[in-house]
MARGULUM-278378 format. One record per residue (C-alpha): chain; x, y, z. Coordinates in steps of 0.02 Angstrom, whole numbers. Layout:
<rs>
+-------+--------+--------+--------+
| chain |     c1 |     c2 |     c3 |
+-------+--------+--------+--------+
|     A |      X |      Y |      Z |
...
+-------+--------+--------+--------+
</rs>
This chain:
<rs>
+-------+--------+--------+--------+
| chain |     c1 |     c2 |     c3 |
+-------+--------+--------+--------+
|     A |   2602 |    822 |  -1257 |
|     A |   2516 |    892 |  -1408 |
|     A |   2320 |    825 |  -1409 |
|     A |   2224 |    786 |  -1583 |
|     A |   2085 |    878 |  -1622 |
|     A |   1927 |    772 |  -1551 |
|     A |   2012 |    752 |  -1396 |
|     A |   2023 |    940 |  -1385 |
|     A |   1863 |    962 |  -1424 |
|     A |   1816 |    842 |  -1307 |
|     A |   1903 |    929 |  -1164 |
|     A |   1827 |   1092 |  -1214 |
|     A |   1656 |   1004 |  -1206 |
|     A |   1691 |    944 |  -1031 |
|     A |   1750 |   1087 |   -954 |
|     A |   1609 |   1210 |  -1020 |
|     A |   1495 |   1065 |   -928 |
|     A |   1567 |   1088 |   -756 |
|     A |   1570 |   1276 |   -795 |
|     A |   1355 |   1257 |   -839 |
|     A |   1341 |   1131 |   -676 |
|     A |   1423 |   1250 |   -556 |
|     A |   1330 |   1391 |   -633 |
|     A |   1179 |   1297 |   -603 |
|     A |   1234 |   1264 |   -411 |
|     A |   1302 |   1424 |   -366 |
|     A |   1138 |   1529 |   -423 |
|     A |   1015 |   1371 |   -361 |
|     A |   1110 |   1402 |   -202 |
|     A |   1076 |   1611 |   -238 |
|     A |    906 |   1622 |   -286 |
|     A |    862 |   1495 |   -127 |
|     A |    967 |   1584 |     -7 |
|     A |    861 |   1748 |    -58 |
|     A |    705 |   1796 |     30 |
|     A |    605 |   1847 |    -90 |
|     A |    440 |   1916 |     13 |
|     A |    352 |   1918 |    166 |
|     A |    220 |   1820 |    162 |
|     A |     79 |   1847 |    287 |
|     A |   -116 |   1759 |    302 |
|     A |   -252 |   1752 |    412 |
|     A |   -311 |   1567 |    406 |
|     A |   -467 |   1506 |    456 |
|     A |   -422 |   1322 |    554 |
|     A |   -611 |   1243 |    491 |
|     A |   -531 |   1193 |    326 |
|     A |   -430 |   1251 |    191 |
|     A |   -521 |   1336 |     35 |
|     A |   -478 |   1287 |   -156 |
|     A |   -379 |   1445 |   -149 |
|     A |   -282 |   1428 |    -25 |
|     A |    -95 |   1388 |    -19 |
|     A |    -43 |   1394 |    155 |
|     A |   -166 |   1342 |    263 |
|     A |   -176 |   1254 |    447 |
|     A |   -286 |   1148 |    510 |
|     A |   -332 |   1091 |    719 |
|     A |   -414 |    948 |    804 |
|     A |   -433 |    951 |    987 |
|     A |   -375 |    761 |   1021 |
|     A |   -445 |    786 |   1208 |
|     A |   -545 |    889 |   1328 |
|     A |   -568 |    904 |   1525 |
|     A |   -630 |   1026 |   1704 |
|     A |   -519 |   1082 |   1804 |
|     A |   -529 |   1178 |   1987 |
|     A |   -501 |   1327 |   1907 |
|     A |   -593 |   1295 |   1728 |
|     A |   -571 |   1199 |   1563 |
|     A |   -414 |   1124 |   1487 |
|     A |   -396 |   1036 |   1317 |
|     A |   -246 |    965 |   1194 |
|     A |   -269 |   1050 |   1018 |
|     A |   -170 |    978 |    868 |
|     A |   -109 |   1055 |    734 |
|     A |    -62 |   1060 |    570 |
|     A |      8 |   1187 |    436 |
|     A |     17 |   1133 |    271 |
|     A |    127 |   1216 |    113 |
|     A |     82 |   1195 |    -65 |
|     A |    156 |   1354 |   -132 |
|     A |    304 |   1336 |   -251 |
|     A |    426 |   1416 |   -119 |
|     A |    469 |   1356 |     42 |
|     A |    433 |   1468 |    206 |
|     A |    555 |   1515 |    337 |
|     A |    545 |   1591 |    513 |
|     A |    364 |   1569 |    530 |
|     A |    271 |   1596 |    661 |
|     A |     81 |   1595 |    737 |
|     A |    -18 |   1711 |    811 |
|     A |   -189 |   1652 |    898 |
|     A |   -307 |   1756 |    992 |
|     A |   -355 |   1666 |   1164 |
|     A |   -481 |   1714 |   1311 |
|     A |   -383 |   1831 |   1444 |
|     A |   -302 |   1737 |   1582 |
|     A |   -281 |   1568 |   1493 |
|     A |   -110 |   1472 |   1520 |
|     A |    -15 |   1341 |   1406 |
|     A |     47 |   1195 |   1528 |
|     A |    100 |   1099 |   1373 |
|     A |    177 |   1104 |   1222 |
|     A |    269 |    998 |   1098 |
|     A |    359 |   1033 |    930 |
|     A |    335 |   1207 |    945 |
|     A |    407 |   1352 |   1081 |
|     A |    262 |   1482 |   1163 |
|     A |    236 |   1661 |   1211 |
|     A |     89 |   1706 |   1304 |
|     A |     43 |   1872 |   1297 |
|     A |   -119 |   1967 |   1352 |
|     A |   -271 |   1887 |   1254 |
|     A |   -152 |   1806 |   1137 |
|     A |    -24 |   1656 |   1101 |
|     A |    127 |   1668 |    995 |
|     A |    195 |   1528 |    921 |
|     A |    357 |   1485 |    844 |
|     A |    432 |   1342 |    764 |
|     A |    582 |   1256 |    857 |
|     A |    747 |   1226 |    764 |
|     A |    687 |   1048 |    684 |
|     A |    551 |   1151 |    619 |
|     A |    611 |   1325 |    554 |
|     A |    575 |   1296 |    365 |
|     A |    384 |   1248 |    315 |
|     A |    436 |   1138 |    142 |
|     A |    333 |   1111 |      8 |
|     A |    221 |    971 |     26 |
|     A |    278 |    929 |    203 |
|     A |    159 |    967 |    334 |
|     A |    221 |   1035 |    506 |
|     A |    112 |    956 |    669 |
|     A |    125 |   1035 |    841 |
|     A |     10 |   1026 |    987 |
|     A |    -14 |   1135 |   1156 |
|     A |   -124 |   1123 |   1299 |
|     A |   -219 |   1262 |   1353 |
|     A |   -310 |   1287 |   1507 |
|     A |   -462 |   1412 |   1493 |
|     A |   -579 |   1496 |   1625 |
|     A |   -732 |   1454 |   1504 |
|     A |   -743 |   1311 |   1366 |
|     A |   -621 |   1366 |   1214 |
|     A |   -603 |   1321 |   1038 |
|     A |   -490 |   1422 |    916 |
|     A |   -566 |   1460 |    742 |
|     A |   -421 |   1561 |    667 |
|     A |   -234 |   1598 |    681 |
|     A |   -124 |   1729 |    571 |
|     A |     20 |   1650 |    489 |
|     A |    179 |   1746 |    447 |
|     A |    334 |   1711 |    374 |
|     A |    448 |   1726 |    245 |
|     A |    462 |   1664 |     62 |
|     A |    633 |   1587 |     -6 |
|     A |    672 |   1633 |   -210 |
|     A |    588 |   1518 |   -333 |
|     A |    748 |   1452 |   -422 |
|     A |    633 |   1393 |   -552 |
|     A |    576 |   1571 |   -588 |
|     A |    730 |   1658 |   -586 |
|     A |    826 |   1735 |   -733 |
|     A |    979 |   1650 |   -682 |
|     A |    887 |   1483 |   -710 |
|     A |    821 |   1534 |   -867 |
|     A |    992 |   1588 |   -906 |
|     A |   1089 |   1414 |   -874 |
|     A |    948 |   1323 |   -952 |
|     A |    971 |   1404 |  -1101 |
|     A |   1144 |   1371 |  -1104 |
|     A |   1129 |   1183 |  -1075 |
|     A |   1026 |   1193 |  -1211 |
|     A |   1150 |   1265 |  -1324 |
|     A |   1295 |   1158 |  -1256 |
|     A |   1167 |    998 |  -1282 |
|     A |   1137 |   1063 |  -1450 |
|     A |   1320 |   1100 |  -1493 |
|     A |   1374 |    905 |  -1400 |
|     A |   1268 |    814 |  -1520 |
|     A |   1302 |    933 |  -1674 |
|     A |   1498 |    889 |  -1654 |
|     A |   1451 |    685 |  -1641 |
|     A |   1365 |    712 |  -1789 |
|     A |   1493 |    817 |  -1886 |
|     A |   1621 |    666 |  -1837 |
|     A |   1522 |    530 |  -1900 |
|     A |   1477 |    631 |  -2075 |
|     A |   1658 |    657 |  -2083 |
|     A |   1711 |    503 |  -2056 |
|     A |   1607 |    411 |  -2174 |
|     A |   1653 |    579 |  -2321 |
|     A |   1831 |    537 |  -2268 |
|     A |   1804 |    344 |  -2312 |
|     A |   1701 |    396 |  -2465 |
|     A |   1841 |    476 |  -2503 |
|     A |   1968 |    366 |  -2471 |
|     A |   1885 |    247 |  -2585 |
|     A |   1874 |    351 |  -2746 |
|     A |   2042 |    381 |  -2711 |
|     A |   2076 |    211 |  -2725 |
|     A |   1959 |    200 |  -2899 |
|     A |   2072 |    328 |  -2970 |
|     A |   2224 |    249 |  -2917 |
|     A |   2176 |     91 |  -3005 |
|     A |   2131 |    169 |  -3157 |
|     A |   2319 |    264 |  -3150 |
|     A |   2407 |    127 |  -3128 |
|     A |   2323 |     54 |  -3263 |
|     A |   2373 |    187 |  -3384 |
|     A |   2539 |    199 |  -3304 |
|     A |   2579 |     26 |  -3339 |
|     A |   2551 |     35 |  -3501 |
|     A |   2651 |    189 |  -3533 |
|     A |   2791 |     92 |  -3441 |
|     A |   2779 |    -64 |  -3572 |
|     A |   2807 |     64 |  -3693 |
|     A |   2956 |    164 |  -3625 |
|     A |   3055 |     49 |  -3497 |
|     A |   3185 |    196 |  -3489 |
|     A |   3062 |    318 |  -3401 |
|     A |   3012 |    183 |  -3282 |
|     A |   2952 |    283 |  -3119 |
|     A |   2942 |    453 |  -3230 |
|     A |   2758 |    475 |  -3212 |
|     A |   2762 |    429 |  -3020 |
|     A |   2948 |    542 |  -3004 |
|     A |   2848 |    710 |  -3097 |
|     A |   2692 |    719 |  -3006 |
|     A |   2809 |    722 |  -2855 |
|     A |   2905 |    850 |  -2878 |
|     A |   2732 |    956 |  -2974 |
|     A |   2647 |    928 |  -2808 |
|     A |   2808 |    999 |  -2704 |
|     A |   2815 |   1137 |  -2848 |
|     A |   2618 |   1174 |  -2790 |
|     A |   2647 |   1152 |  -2592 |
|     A |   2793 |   1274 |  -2606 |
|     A |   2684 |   1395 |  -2697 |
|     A |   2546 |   1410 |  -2570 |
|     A |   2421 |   1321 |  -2671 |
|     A |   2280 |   1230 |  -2575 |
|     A |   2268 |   1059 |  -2536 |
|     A |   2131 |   1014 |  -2678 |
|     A |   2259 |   1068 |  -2802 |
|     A |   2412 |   1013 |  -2742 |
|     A |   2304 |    849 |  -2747 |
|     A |   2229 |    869 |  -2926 |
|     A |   2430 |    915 |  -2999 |
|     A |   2499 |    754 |  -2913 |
|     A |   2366 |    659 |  -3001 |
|     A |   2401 |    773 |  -3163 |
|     A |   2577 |    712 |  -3154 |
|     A |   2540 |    536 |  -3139 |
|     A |   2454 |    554 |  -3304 |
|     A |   2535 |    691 |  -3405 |
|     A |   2606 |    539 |  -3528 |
|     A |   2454 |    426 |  -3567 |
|     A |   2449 |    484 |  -3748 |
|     A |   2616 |    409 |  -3749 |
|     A |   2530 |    243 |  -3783 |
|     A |   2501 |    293 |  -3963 |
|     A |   2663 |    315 |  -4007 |
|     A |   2735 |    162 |  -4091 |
|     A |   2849 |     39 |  -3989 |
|     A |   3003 |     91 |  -4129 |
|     A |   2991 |    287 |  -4133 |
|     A |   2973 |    287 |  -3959 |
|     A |   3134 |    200 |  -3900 |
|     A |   3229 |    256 |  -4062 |
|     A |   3410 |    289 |  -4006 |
|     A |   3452 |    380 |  -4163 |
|     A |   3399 |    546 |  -4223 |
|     A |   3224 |    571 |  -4253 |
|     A |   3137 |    596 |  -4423 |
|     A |   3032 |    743 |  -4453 |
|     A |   2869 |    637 |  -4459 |
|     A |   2952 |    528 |  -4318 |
|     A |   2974 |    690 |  -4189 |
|     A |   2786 |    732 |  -4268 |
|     A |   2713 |    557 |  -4230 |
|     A |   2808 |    595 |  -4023 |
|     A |   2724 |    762 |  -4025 |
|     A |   2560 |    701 |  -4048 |
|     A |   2548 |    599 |  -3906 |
|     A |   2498 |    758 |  -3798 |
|     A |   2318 |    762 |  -3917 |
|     A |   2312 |    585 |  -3884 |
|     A |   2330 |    592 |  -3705 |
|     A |   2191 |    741 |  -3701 |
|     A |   2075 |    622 |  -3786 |
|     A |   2112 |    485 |  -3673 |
|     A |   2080 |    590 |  -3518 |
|     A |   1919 |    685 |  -3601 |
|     A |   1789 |    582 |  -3490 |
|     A |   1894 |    605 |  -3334 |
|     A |   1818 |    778 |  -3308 |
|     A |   1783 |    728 |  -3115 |
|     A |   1975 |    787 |  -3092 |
|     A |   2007 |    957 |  -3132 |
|     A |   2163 |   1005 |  -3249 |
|     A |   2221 |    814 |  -3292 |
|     A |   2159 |    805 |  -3470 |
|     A |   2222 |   1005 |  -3482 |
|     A |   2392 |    952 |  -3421 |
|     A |   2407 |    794 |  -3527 |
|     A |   2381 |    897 |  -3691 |
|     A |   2459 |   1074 |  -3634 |
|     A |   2622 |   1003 |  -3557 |
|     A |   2734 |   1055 |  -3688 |
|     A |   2677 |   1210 |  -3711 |
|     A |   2816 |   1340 |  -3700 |
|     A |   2807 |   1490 |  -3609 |
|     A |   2868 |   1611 |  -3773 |
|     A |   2713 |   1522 |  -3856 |
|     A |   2843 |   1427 |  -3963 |
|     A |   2795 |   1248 |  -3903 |
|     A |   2654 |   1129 |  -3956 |
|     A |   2515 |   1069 |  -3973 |
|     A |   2434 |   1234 |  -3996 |
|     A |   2557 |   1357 |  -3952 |
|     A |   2489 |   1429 |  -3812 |
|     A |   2580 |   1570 |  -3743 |
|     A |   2609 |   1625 |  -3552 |
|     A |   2481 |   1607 |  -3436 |
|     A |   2350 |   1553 |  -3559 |
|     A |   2435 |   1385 |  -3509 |
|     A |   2360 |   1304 |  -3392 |
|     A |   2443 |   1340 |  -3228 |
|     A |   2440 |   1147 |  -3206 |
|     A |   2542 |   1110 |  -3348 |
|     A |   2649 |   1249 |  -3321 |
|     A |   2690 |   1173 |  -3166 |
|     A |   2701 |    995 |  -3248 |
|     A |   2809 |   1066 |  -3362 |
|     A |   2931 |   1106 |  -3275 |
|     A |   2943 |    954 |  -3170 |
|     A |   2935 |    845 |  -3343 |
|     A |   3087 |    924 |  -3405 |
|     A |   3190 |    921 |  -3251 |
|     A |   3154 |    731 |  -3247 |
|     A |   3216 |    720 |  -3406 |
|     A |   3371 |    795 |  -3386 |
|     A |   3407 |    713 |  -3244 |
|     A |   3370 |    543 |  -3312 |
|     A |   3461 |    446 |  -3418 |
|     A |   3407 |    399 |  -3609 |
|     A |   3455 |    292 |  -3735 |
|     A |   3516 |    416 |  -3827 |
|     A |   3617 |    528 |  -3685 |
|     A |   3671 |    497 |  -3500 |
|     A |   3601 |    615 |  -3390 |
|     A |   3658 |    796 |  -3347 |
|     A |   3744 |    868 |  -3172 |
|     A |   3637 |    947 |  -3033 |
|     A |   3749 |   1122 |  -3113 |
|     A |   3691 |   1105 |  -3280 |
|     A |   3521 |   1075 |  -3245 |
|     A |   3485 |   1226 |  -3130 |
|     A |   3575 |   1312 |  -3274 |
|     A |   3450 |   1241 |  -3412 |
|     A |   3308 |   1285 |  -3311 |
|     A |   3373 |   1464 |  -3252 |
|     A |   3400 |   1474 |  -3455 |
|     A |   3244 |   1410 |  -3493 |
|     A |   3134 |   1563 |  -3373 |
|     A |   3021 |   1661 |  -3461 |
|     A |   3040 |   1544 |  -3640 |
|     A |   3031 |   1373 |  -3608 |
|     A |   2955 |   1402 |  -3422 |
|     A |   2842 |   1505 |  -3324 |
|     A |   2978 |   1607 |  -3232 |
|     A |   2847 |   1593 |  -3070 |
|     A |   2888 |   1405 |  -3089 |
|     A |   3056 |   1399 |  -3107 |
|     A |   3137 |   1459 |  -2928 |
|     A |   3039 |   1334 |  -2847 |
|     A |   3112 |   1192 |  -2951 |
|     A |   3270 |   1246 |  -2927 |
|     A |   3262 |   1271 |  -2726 |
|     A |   3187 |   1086 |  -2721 |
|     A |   3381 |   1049 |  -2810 |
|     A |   3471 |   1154 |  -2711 |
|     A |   3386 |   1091 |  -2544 |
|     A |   3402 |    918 |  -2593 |
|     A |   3211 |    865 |  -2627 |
|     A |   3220 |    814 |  -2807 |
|     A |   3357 |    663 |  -2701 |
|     A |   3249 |    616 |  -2593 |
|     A |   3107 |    588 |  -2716 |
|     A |   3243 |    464 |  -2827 |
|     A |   3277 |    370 |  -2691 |
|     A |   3075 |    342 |  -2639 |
|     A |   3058 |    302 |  -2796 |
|     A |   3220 |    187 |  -2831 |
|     A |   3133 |     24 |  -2804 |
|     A |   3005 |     48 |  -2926 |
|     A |   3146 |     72 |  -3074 |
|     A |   3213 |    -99 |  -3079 |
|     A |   3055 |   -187 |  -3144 |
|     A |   2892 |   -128 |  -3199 |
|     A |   2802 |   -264 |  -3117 |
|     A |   2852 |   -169 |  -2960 |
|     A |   2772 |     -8 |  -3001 |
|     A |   2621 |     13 |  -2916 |
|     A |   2539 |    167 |  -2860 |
|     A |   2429 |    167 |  -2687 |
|     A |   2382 |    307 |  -2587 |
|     A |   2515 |    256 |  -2463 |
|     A |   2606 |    324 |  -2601 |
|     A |   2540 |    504 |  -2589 |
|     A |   2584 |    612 |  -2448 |
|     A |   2442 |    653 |  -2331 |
|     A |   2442 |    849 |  -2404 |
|     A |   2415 |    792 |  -2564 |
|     A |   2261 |    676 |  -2515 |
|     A |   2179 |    822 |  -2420 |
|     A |   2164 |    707 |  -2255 |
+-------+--------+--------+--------+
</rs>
């Protein structure tokens, strides 16, 4: 199943998130995993200092004489306001020789000679951040005892906040955040350029159909001409690898290639005799009449160019200028081409139309005088193939009455509007 574009996108977007989230995981997990240092302090248990990070604290909660000395209950507390959290700590205190621990609680004990080591039980092993740690003992003395200090070691976990790897996947969420809200963007411009858009096309298709009807009055035998010619100039462009903004520009050139024919009187133009010399003359001129029409219609590119510069001929033998070879506009070159096939295969008042044979074998005739012979084997593959038939029978409907004729960008295939 072949997926449009956003929803691509969208996918790509997602995955490269749960890519960045694992990232993030895997070297939180990393960094936090890692000791990063040893950290060691002699602490003084009559109150912490502005300086200090780790530091403990002890109350002795009760005190009493026994047979063989002095006992008392000492509680304690170790606190952690460091940015790392502190593993496999333990305490060493200095106490008077001979002295026993009968009790303890939260904590296990080794009693050495003239000293107590401490270590934390399994509930205990990790000294977090912000979460104090209280354990208490009992110690039995020969002589009245109070501890003043203890020396603290353990050992530091990674600061994931510190780490490159962080600073790494941060500045890829960044960038992904960045690149997420970029694309919304970019698809809300577009659509509203693509409904611009879609609305001048509909402007210009108003005002075509406008001229179109008029040029239809005038000529009911070319009814569906104008419509029939930019079709097959826009295939003529496709074919010849020209981009969509042209391929756009000649269908609209062939809509409109025959406005100036709205000058030419109702009787010359639907004479089905021969034509007079100031008859053909009065015909001729409806190419400068169609440029002058189209003057202020500079917004798209080549239509007033093709209008007047469609009968040029190649061999610089046609009118209205005689323009020779490629100082034609490619446009009506193209046009060109496409107006004459129409006409051959179409038929007049004065002629019935030609065979698919004698057409190709105008036009092959035709290279390199009447035509541009770059234009020519494209018109006559879009015969051979069968296009020019298809484009009839689209277009069938719209010969039987001229109140049918209506051109709307449903018309247009979606090449040729550039969507």
């Amino acid at each position: 199943m072949k997926l449009d574009k956003t929803t691509e996108s969208l996918l790509i977007f997602l995955v490269s998130f749960v890519i960045l989230l694992s990232a993030f995981y895997v070297s939180r997990v990393a960094v936090i995993d890692f000791v990063s240092s040893e950290y060691h302090q002699d602490m003084d248990l009559t109150g912490a200092r502005l300086s200090d990070l780790v530091y403990a604290t002890v109350n002795r909660t009760s005190h009493w004489s026994t047979k063989s000395g002095y006992g008392a209950q000492f509680d304690f507390v170790l606190h952690n306001h460091s940015n790392s959290e502190i593993n496999n700590w333990n305490i060493h205190m200095n106490v008077p020789n001979n002295s026993d621990i009968s009790q303890y609680n939260g904590i296990s004990v080794n009693v050495e000679k003239g000293e107590v080591i401490l270590e934390p039980d399994s509930d205990n092993l990790t000294l977090k951040r912000n979460s104090p740690i209280e354990f208490s003992i009992v110690i039995n003395t020969q002589e009245p005892f109070y501890p003043e200090s203890i020396s603290f070691t353990g050992y530091q976990r990674g600061i994931f906040g510190e780490s490159v790897a962080n600073n790494i996947v941060f500045l890829a969420f960044m960038v992904w955040a960045f690149l997420f809200v970029g694309f919304f963007v970019t698809r809300f411009n577009l659509k509203n350029y693509r409904e611009k858009q879609k609305n001048d096309v509909r402007i210009i298709l108003q005002s075509m159909n406008t001229f179109i009807s008029f040029i239809d009055a005038k000529d009911p035998y070319t009814r569906g001409h104008s419509r029939r010619v930019a079709m097959y100039a826009a295939e003529i462009a496709k074919r010849m690898r020209l981009s969509e903004d042209e391929v756009q520009n000649i269908y609209y050139a062939g809509l409109l290639h025959d406005a100036g024919k709205i000058s030419v009187p109702d009787a010359v133009l639907n004479k089905p005799g021969k034509l007079t010399d100031e008859e053909r003359k009065q015909i001729q001129e409806h190419t400068v009449a169609g440029g002058k029409m189209l003057k202020q219609l500079s917004s798209l590119r080549g239509i007033r160019e093709t209008a007047l510069y469609h009968h040029e001929r190649y061999d610089g033998k046609g009118y209205p200028e005689g323009l020779k070879g490629e100082s034609i506009p490619l446009y009506a070159r193209i046009v060109g081409v496409a107006d004459s096939y129409d006409a051959m295969s179409s038929n007049r008042v004065y002629r019935r139309h030609l065979s698919k044979d004698e057409i190709i074998e105008e036009i092959q005739r035709g290279s390199a005088t009447q035509f541009d012979p770059n234009v020519v084997p494209y018109m006559v593959d879009m015969i051979n193939d069968g296009y020019v038939n298809v484009v009839k029978m689209e277009t069938a409907d719209s010969d039987d009455k001229s109140s049918d004729f209506h051109i709307t960008e449903d018309d247009i295939p979606s090449v040729y509007m550039g969507f």
